[in-house]
N, C-alpha and C positions, 0 to 999 in steps of 0.2 A: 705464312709468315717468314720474311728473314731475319735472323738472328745477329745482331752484331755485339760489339765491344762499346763500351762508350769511347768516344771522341776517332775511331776508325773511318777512316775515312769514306764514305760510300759515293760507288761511281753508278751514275744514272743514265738511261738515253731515250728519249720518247720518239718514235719511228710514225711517222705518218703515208698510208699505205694509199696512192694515188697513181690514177694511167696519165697523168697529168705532169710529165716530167720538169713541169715549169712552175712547181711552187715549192716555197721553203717554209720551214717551219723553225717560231723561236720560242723559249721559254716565256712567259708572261708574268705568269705568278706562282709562287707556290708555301705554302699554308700547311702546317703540321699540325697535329691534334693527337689528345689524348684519347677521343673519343671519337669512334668511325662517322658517327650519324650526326656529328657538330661539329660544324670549325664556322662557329661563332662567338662561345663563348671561352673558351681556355684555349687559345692558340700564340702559334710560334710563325713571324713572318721568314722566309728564307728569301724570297725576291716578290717583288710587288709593282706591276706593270715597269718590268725590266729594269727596276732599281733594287741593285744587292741591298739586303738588311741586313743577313748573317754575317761576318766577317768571315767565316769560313767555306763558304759558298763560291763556286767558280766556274765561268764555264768552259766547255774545251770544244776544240774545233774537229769538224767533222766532213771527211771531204765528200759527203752524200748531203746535198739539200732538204732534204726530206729527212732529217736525223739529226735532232736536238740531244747532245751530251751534255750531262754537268753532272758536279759532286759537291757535297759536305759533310760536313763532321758527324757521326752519331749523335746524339743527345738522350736525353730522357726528360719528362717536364717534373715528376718529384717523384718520391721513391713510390707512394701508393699508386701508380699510373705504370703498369708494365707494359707498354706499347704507344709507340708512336704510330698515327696514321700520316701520310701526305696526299696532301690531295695539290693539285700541279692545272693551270690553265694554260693553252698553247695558242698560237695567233698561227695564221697559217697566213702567206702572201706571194706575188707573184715574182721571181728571181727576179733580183735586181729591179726594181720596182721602188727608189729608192725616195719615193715622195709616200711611199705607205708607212705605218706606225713599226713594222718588223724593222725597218732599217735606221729609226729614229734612235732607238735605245733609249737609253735612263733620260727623260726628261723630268727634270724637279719642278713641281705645282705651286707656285707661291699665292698663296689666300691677303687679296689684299685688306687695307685697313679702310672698313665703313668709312670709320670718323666723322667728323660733325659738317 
């Protein structure tokens, strides 16, 4: 476990370990929970196919392709819940490769209207 403050800032970085000097890897999504073995039902979005939901949420740049940085704020979800999990999905793609989903970013989904 690491132990922080509430609202401390916390700095993350997911490393992808590859002989393959030509892929990059970017955050996707990533899901908190109160509960290690669900993040279905009591969850917290922080990013959600490359669209920020937390306001506090950010990412930072990193001059190794293969080394996904980002940070946000501690939380907790209520007092009876001593622990946050995260659980984080990663896209992996080929550098510069800029017709694949890594280099898309935040694209918003609009659900259009059935109607009559």
């Amino acid at each position: 476990p690491y132990y922080v403050d509430l609202n401390q800032n916390l700095f993350l970085q997911a490393s992808l370990h590859s002989s393959d000097p030509n892929l990059v890897v970017f955050v996707d999504t990533c899901v908190a929970s109160p509960d290690p073995s669900n993040f279905r039902t009591l969850t917290y979005e922080l990013i959600r196919s490359e669209c920020v939901k937390d306001p506090t949420y950010s990412s930072y740049y990193s001059p190794y392709s293969n080394v996904a940085r980002f940070a946000f704020n501690a939380f907790s979800f209520v007092n009876r819940y001593p622990s946050v999990y995260l659980q984080c999905e990663l896209v992996v793609c080929r550098y510069k490769d800029y017709s694949s989903c890594c280099y898309q970013g935040c694209v918003s989904r609009f659900k259009r209207n059935a109607g009559s």
